[in-house]
Each structure stands twice: as C-alpha cells, then as structure tokens.
N, C-alpha and C positions, 0 to 999 in steps of 0.2 A: 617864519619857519616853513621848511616845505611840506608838500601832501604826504611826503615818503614819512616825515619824521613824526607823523601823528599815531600813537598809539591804536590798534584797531584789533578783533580779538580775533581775525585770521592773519596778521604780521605780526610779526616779533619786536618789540621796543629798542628804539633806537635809546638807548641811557643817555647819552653826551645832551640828547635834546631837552631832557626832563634835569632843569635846573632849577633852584627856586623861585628865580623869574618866571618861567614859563607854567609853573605846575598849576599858579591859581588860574588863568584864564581857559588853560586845557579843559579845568574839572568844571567851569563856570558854564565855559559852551556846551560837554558834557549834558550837566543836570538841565540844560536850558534846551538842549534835544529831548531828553526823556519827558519832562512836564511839558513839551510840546507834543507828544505822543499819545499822556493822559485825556492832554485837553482834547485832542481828533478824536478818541476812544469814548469820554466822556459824553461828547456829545451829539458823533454819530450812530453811538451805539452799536456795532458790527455784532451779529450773531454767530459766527461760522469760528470755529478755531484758531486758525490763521490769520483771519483777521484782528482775529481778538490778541489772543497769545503774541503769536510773533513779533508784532511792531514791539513789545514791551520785552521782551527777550532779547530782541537786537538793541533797544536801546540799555537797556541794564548790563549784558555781552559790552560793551562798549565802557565806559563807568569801568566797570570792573575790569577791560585792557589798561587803563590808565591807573586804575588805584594802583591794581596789584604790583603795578613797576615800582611807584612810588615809594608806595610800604616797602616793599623790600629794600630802594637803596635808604629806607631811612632806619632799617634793621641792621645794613651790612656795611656802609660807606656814610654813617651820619656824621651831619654838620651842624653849627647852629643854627644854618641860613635854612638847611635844611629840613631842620627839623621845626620849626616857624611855619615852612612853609607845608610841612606834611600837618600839623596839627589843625593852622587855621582851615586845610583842605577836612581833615576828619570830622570838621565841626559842620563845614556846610554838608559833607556830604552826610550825617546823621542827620541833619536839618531834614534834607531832600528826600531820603529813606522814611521819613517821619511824613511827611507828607503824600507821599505815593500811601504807604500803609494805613495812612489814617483815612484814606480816599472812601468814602462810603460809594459814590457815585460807580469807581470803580472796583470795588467790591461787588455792589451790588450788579454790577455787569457780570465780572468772575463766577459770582452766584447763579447769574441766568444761565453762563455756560455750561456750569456743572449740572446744570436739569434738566437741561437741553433735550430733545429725542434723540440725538447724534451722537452726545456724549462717551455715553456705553460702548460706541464702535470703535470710538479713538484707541491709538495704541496704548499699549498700558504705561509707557514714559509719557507720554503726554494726561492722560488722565492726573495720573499720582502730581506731574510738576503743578496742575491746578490746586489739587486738593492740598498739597503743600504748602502753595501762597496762601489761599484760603487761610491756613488754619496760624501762618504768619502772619497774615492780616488782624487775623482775631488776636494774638498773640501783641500784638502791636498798640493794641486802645483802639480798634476801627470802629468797635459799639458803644465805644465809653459814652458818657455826656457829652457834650462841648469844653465842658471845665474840667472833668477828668483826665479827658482825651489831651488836651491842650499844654496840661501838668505832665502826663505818661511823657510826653515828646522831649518837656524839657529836661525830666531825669532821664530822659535816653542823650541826651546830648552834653549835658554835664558828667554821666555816666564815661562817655565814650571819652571825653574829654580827659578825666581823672586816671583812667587805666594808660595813657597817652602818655601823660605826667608820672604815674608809678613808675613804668618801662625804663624813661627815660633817666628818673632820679635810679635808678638802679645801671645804666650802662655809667651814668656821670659817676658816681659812687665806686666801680670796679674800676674806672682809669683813675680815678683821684691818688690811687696809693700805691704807691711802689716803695719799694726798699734797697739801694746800691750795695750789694755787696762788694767789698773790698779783697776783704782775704779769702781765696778759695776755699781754703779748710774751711770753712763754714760750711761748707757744702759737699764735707765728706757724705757719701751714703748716694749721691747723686751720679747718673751715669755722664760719658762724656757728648753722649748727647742733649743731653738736658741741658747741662752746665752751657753746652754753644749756643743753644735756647736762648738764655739768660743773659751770656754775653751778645748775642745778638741783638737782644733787647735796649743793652745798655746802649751798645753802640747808634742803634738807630735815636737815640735822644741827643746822642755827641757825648757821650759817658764811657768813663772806663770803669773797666769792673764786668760786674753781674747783677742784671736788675731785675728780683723778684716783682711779679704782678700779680694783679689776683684776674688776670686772663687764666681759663681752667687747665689747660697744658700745664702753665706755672705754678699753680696752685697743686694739682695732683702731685706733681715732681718734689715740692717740697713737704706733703704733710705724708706722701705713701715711702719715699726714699732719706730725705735727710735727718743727720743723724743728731744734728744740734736742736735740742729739745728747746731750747729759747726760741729760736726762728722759726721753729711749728706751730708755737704758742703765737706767735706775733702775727703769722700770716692767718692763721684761725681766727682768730680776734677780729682778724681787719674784714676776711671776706664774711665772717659769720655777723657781723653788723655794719655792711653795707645798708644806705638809705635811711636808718634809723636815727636815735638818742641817745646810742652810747659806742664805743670804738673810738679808733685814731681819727676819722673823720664825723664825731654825733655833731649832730644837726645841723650839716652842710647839706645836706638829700634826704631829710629824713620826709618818709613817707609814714609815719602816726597820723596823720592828719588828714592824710588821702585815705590810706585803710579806713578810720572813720564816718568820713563822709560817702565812700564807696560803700558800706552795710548799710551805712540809715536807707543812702538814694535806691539799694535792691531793695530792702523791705517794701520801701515806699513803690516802687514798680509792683512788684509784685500782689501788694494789697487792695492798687489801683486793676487788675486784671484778675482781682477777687482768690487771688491764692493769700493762702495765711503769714508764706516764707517764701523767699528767691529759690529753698528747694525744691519747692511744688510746680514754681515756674520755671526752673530747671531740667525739671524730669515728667517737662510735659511733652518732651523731643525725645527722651530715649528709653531705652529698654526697660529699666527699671519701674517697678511701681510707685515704692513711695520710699520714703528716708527708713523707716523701720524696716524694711528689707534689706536695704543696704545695710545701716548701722548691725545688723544681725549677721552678714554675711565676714562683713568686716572685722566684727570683735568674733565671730566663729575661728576665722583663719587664725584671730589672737591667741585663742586658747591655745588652739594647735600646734605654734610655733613656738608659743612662750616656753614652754619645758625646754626645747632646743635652745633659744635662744640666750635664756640663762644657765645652759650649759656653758656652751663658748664663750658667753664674758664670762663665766668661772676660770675658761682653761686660759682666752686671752691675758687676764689678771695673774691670773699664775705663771703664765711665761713669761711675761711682763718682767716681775719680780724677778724671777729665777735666773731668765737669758741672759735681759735688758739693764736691770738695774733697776728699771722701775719701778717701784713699791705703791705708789699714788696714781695710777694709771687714768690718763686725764683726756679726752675727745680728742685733744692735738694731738693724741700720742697713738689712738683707736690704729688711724691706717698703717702706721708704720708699723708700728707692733704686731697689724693684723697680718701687714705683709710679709713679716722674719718668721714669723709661727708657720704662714702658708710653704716659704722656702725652706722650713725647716721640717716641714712634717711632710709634704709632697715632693722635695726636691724640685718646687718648683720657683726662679726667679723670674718676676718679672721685664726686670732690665732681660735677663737673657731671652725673652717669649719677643720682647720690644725688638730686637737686632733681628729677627726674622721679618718684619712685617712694616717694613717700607713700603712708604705709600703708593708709589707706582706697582710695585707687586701684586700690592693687593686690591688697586684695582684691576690691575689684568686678572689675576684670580675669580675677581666680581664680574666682570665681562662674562667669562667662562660661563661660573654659574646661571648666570641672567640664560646665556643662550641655551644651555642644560635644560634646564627649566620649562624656559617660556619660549626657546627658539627666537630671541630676537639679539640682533647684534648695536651695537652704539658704534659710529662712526663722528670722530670729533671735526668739527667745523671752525675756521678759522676768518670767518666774512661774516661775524655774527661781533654784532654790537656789544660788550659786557662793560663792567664797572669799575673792573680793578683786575691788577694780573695777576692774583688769584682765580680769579673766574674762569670755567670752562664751557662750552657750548657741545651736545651729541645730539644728533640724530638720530632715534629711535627705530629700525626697520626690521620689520618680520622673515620671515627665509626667503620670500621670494623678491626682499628689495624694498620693498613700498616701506617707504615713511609714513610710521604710524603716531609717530610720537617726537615731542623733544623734551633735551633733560637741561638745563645749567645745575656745575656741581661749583660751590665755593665751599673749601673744606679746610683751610686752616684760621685762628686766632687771629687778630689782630687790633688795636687801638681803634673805637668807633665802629666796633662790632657788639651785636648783642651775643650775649654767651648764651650753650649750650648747642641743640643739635633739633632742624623743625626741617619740615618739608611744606611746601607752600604751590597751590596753583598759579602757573603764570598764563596760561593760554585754555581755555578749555575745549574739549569736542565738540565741535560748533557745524551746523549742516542744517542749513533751513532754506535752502531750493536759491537764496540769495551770495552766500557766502558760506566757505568751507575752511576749516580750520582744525589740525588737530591739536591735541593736548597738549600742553607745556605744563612741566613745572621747575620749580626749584628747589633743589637740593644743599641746605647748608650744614655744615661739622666747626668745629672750634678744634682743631687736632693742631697739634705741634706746624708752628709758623715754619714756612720753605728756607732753606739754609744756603750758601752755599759753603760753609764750613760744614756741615751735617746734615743731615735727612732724616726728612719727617717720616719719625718710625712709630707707630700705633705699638697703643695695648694690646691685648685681646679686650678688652671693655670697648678702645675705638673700634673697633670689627666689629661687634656685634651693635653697635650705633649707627654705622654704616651701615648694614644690613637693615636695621630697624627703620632709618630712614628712607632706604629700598623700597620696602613695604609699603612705606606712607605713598612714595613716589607711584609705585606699580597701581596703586588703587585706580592714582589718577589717570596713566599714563594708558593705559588697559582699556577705559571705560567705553561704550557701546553706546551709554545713553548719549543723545544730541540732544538734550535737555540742560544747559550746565546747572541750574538749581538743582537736580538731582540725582548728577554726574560724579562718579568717583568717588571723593571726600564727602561734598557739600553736600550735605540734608540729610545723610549717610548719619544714624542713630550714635550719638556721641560715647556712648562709653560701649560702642561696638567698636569702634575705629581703629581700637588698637591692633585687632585681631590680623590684620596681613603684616603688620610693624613686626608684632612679638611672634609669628609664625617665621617671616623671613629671620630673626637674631635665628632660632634655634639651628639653622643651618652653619652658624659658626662654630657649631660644636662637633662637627662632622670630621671624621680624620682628613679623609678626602679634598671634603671643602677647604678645610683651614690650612690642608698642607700643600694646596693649590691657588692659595691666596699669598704664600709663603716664599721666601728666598734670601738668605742672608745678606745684608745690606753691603757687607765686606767681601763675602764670598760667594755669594748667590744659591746655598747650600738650602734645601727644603728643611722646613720645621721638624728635626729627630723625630722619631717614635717613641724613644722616651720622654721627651719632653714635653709631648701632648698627652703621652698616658698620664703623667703627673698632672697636668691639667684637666684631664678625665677625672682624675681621681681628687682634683681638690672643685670640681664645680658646685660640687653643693658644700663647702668652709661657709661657715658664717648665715646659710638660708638661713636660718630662723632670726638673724637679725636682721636678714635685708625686707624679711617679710613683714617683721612687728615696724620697720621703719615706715614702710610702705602705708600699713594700715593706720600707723600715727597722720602722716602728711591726708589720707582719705576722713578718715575722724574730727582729726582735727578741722577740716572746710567745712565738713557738712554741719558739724555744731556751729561753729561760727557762723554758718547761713542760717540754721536754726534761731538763733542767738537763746536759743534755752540758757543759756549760759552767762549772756551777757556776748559786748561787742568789743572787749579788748583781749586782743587776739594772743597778747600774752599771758593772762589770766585762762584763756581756752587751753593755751598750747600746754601749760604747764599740767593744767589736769588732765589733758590726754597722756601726757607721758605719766602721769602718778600712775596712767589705768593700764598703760601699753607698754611703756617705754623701760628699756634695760641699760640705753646709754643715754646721761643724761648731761647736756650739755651747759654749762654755766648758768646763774640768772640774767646776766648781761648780754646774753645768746639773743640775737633776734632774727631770726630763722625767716618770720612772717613776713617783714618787711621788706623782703627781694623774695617772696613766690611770686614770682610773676605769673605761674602757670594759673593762678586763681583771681590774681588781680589786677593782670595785664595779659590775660590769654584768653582761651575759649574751654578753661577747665573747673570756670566757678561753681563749685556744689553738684562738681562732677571729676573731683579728682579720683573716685574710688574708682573711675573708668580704665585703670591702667590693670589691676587687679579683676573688676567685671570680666574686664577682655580678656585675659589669662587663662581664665576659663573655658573660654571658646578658642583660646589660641594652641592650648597644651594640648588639647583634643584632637583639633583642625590636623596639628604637624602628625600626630599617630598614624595618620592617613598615607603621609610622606612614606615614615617608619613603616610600616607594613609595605608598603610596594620597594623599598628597599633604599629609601629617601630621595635623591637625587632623581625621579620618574619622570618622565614626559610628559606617561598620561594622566598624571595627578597636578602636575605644575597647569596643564591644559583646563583639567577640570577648575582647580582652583581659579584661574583665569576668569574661566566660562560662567562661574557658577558666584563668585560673590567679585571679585574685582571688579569683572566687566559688568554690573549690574546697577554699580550706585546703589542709589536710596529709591532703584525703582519698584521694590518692592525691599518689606521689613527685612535687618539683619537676620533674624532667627529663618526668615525662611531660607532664604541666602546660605545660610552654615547650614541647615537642614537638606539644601539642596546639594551641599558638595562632598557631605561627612556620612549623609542618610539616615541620620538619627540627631536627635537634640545631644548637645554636651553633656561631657560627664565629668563631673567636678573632681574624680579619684586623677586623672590625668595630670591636672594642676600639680594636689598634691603629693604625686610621684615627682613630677621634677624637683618640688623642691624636699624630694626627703620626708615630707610629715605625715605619706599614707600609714594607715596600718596594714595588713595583706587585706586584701579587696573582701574575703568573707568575714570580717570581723567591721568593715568601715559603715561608717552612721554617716547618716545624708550631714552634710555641710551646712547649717544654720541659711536658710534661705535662696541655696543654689539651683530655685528653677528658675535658670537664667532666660532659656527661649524652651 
C-alpha cells in the first residue's frame, strides 16, 4: 500500500484502500505508534505541555483518522468480510483505550502537568483538554486495584463488543424481510413515487413487482399512505420485532440476550467506579445532576401533555370510525389515520408537500440558507475518494474563499445501510505547529433511494432531518478549538448536543426558508402559500403525543439503567407506557430490541437528552425570531459563541454566552402548545437546566 493511501488526520481517506485485508494491520501499527508514545512519555517524563500533550494527541488524531473511516464504511457499505473485520478491529482497539487509561505512570505524569506553575497560563483549550482526560482516566479504573482495574477493562471490551453485535443483529434483521408485491391495488393510497420506490426495489433483486422493505423510506410509505390495512399490519409486525423472539423473523437476530448481558456488564462498570447505577456514571459527563431531576423533568412535561394527548387519540379514534371505517383503531393504522385527519382538517397532503421538495432543490435551498446564515458556500469536489455513488464530497469555504471545512453527504436508503439519520467526525481541527488539518465530517440520511424512473422527494419530516443533521454537522465543522478531545461534538456535555441539531430543524418552518428549499419536481413551481399555511397550521397536530412518546423512550432507559425495576426491558417498557403511554402497542411489540440509540449508540441513560436539549434549543432560536430569523448577526453569534467553542468551556456557559440569560422552559412549551399565558405558568418540575 502506498504512503498516499494511509489514513492521516490532515488527508482525507482514501476508501478503496481500507478493505478487510488491510484494516487489521493499519489499526495494529496504529496502536503500536501510540504505546510507543506512552512508553518515551513514561519514562522520560517531559514537564512542558508539548511535550507532554502533543505526542499523545498526534498519536490518538491518528487512530481516530483510521477508525473513523472504518466505522463508517461498516455503518454505510457493510459486508460480512467487513464487518469481522471492523469488530475484531473494535476489540483491540478498546483493549488499547484500556491500557492507555488505565496507565497510572501516565496519569500520574498528566497529574504533574495540571500542578505545574505554568499550567494556569496555558490557553483555556488546552487546560480543559487535560482536565478532561484526567477526569477520563479516573472514569476509566485508573485508581482502581490491580483486580478491579483489570475486571473494569474487560467489561469495557465485552461491553464494546456486545453494542457491535446489537447494531448489527438489528441492520441483519431489517434486510431479512421483504414482501413482493404482485398486484398494484395493494398499494392503493400510495403515491407514484413511492410505488417506483418499490418497484425499483424489486427490480434490483431480479423481481417483478413491488418489494416492500423495512428500509425507513419503505416503511413510512406503507404504514402513513396505504390503504390495505393487512399490509400495514404486516409491515408493523415485522419492523416492530426486528432482532427479537417474536415476528416473521423471532429468533434469527434476536438481541434478549445481548440487552441482558449489556445491563448486568453497566451495572458491574459502574459499581467498579464506585457509582451505585450506569446512571450516576452516565451523568458524571453531562448537565444533569442526578436521575431524580430528570425523572421529574420528564414525568413534569407528562402531566402537561397528557390532557392534549388524550384529547387527539379521542379525536383520532373518532375519525377513525366515522371517515375510515375503522372502529378498532390499532398502531398500524395510528399514521395513516393520523395522516387523513391531518389532510382532512388542514387541507394538508402529504403526497402533495412531497412533489415539492426534490432532493436537489432542497438542497440548493440548504446552500442558500447555510450561506444566509453562516456566510459559507459548499463547493462539491469530484477527486475525492467516496464509497458508493451515493456519496458526495464539498468543500466547506467562508466569503473570502479559504477552506474551512469539508462535508460528505450520503443521504439515501439502501441494503447494508444502517437506518436512520447521524452525523459523525471524519477529520477534526487539527494545528499543532507539525500538522494542519481542518474539520471533516460526515453526513448520513436514509431518504428515498435515487431513481431514474422518479426522484427522491422528501417530506417535510426529511427537511427538518436534514436540517437537524446540519446542526450536528455545523458543531463540527465551525469549531476553533485545535484540541480534537474537546472540539465540536466530542467532550461537548451529552444531553446538550442536541441544541445546534433542534435549533437548525426549526428553520424549516420558516415560509422563506421552506419555500426556498422548494420547486415542483414536475414543474419547478415554489411550495403555494396555502399549502404551508396549512402546514403552519397543522405543526402542533398530535404534540401532545409526540411528547408523551418522547418522554416514554427517556423513562423508559433511565429505569432500565436504574434497574429499580428489574432488567427485562419488556416488563420496564410496559409499565412506562401504563404511566405515560396513550398508544399502546401490541404485547408482542418489541420496541427495545432495535433501540440502538441506548444499546448501540452513545445515548445510554441519556436518552432524555433530546428533550434536556429542547430546552435550550426553543429558547436559543427566540434569538433568530427576534432579529427577524434568517440574521447574519445572530447566525455569527451563534457561531461564535457555542459552535465554535466545543467542550472548551461548559454548555450552560456557551448558551449563556449567546442568548444572555440562562433558558427558559416557557419557550419549549410554546412550541409545542402546552404553555399556559406566561403569568399563570409554574416552574416545569426540575427545569434548572444551566
């Protein structure tokens, strides 16, 4: 392999080179430079900063150009071969993470630096990135015994290992099942885009017909549009017990086994690090104090929505019966039902919102805004290594040119994809007098597969995904610190994170915005004025059930991390919905068993961070709002003031710094409908956020 084709955290990864042949000896040389690092560290001892820090920054900057290519192609273009070889790679490299953290010798060196006389002068990104590992190191076993410490490592590597296994029984699980449709009429209620979805589907297997997936495009189009209540039932069933013990595929992926053994091995981490529950060593990283604040915050918002919420499954049930037909109104039937009521009562159709908002339109639209905003334009590159011909490469440049940043976008569905919608570091802000390097990251979407019989036309739900994804991206893409541990995303307080995601969705609600993301896919005709007023007018339909859903999936984790309950996660789930829940889904529902977000992500006993962050995100946009949204000088500030910052100092100071006051929880609940007028409103059960 040549010098050009080694992954380095100032180039850009060459893909073609990173095959399962080549990934374990990359990551081998890798970890065998960085414990070369420790050992010169260890037992020269250097006192000065640079000496100390940066060797281990550039070696770690390093590692991390390699993983992060990895993991992605084994998120977005997995193989078996593949994925063998990303696993056996995740195990040494938690090995190697485990030994670096567990290093007393070099701990105890980190320690000397932070006491230093000199310390206090360094810049404040460099201080915090010490104090950071530091407090990772502790977090790690670094003072445990010998036999504690020894144990802590191996549940981090069985841990890592197991969340590896979940992911994957859960992408194995969603390709396993399909359905060939024969007769169209099956598929009345369906646009004819979806429908060439479908057939396109088949066709790439060598089938005629239309073949249902439980890829999310697929899944959306049949349980919010079609009109055959069998096929709703059927595709519900299959996606709602992937990886499990029951459904058309039980116990070909079921993950019971893994959930299991993933609770014992957190407890056991977390007992070893002297906390009581994986909550306490969860929320030793973020904003939050303890579980009773959250669980207060959480069942607060429940009260508040519950009245709403059981309004509309009254009115949904009622039109159900009355419109539909449907007298028994059953989960498979929730979105469709929800969708005829929403076009029935706003005049608003989704199919018709879809024929506006072609994917090329909308992202020229996003262009626009980006440079509105933030002043920087994306120019796409074509001499850039990608994965698949989905993949796109931009160059990220500010007004006067300079490349500040790059983006890859891969934004539609397809077989040996993980579903949903993540933003992920590929290159981070890198400047340490040796090597320069700006930011990368990666942008993925699951939106309707490229056609050439149809075009991939977004909801407005993919629009503000997009957007939200934005947000993750801009953190990164923005950031100032030359520290990558606590650059952008990374070290960035976890259930703050949401905050630039759900600030950038709310811009899709803008007439301007949305009707400049807009252009009829047939005739290039911008999004009517009526047809967003009715979208205006149905955006709060259904809040009070999106909310109590919300607070069910945050409830639900943190008991389960709790284990007050016990640790069968369908015995938890079911008494959260007795306490929250207004729709209740089958007993054969197994929801748990494909969260990935808690058992294959980085959202364990910290899912209520979607809802924390709302907080601060309903607020943040007020700011937009007041200057008239669309602002320079506020896209600038927000820039300035928490993007560009990282984790170099706390989120709360960050939002403090660009809002000029701590959050105010009444803003939340305006968006979604459940304020009362502001002099009648009672503090929110635990809402001193920052």
């Amino acid at each position: 392999m040549s010098s050009e084709a080694l992954p380095l955290p100032t180039r850009l990864p060459v893909f073609e080179a990173l095959t399962p042949a080549t990934i374990g000896p990359l990551l081998d040389a890798a970890i065998a430079e960085q414990e070369a690092v420790v050992d010169a560290l260890t037992r020269d001892r250097p006192t000065a900063f640079g000496e100390v820090w940066m060797p281990l920054e550039r070696a770690a900057a390093s590692i991390e150009a390699l993983w992060s290519a990895v993991y992605h192609l084994h998120a977005v273009v997995d193989t078996p071969a593949l994925r063998e070889a990303h696993a056996a790679g995740q195990e040494r490299l938690v090995e190697a993470d485990m030994r670096i953290k567990q290093n007393r010798e070099l701990f105890d060196l980190l320690v000397d630096l932070s006491r230093s006389a000199d310390f206090a002068d360094l810049p404040t990104a460099d201080r915090v990135a010490v104090e950071h590992a530091l407090r990772d190191f502790r977090l790690a076993g670094v003072s445990l015994e010998p036999e504690a410490k020894s144990r802590y490592a191996e549940v981090s590597v069985e841990l890592s290992r197991l969340s590896t296994e979940f992911g994957s029984a859960v992408l194995d699980a969603t390709d396993a099942w399909s359905e060939l449709v024969a007769d169209e009429g099956l598929l009345a209620g369906l646009s004819p885009s979806d429908r060439a979805m479908l057939r396109d589907a088949a066709e790439t297997q060598g089938k005629s017909g239309w073949l249902v997936t439980l890829q999310q495009p697929s899944v959306a189009a049949i349980l919010t549009f079609a009109e055959d209540r069998r096929l709703r039932a059927r595709v519900y069933e299959a996606f709602g017990t992937r990886a499990s013990d029951q459904g058309p595929t039980a116990g070909r992926f079921d993950n019971s086994s893994r959930i299991a053994r993933i609770l014992e091995l957190r407890h056991q981490a977390a007992r070893l690090l002297g906390f009581d529950d994986p909550v306490g060593l969860s929320l030793a990283t973020k904003m939050a104090d303890d579980a009773g604040q959250i669980l207060a915050f959480l069942r607060d918002l429940a009260s508040r929505a519950r009245p709403a919420a059981e309004r509309e499954m009254d009115e949904l049930c009622g039109f159900a019966a009355r419109e539909l037909g449907i007298r028994d109104l059953q989960p498979w039937d929730v979105g469709f039902a929800s969708e005829r009521l929403r076009r029935s009562r706003y005049a608003v159709d989704e199919q018709a919102i879809r024929a506006f908002f072609p994917l090329e339109r909308v992202l020229d639209g996003w262009q626009t805004l980006l440079r509105r905003l933030f002043g920087i334009r994306l120019a796409e590159r074509r001499d850039v290594s990608l994965w698949h011909e989905d993949a796109r490469y931009f160059d990220v440049a500010d007004e006067d040119g300079t490349v500040v940043a790059g983006l890859y976008l891969d934004l539609h569905a397809r077989a040996g994809k993980r579903g949903g919608a993540w933003m992920a570091p590929a290159r981070p802000r890198l400047d340490d007098g040796d090597a320069v390097g700006v930011p990368v990251a990666y942008m993925v979407c699951n939106f309707a597969p490229l056609s050439d019989a149809a075009p991939s036309l977004l909801s407005h739900r993919d629009v503000l995904t997009l957007l939200h994804e934005t947000g993750h991206c801009l953190h990164h893409l923005f950031t100032r610190v030359d520290r990558p541990s606590i650059a952008g995303t990374t070290g960035f307080e976890w259930d703050a994170v949401e905050l630039p995601s759900q600030i950038m969705e709310d811009f899709a609600w803008d007439r301007e915005v949305l009707t400049g993301m807009s252009g009829h896919h047939a005739t290039g005709e911008a999004l009517p004025r009526d047809l967003f007023d009715g979208m205006e007018r149905a955006r709060g339909f259904q809040s009070g059930m999106f909310i109590l859903r919300q607070v069910e999936f945050g409830i639900f984790d943190l008991l389960l991390h709790l284990g007050t309950m016990g640790n069968d996660p369908v015995v938890v789930v079911e008494a959260v919905r007795d306490e929250v829940a207004v729709i209740r889904p089958p007993r054969w529902h197994r929801f748990p068993h494909s969260f990935s977000h808690i058992f294959a992500g980085g959202y364990a006993a910290g899912y209520y961070s979607y809802l924390w962050a709302e907080v601060l995100a309903a607020d943040g946009f007020q700011k937009f709002s007041e200057a008239g949204l669309v602002d320079r000088s506020v896209g600038d500030a927000f820039r300035a003031e928490v993007l560009a910052r990282g984790a170099s100092r706390p989120a709360s100071e960050s939002f403090r710094a660009f809002r000029g006051r701590d959050a105010d929880v009444h803003a939340l609940l305006t968006k979604h409908g459940l304020a009362a007028p502001a002099c009648d409103e009672e503090p929110i059960g635990s809402t001193d956020i920052i």
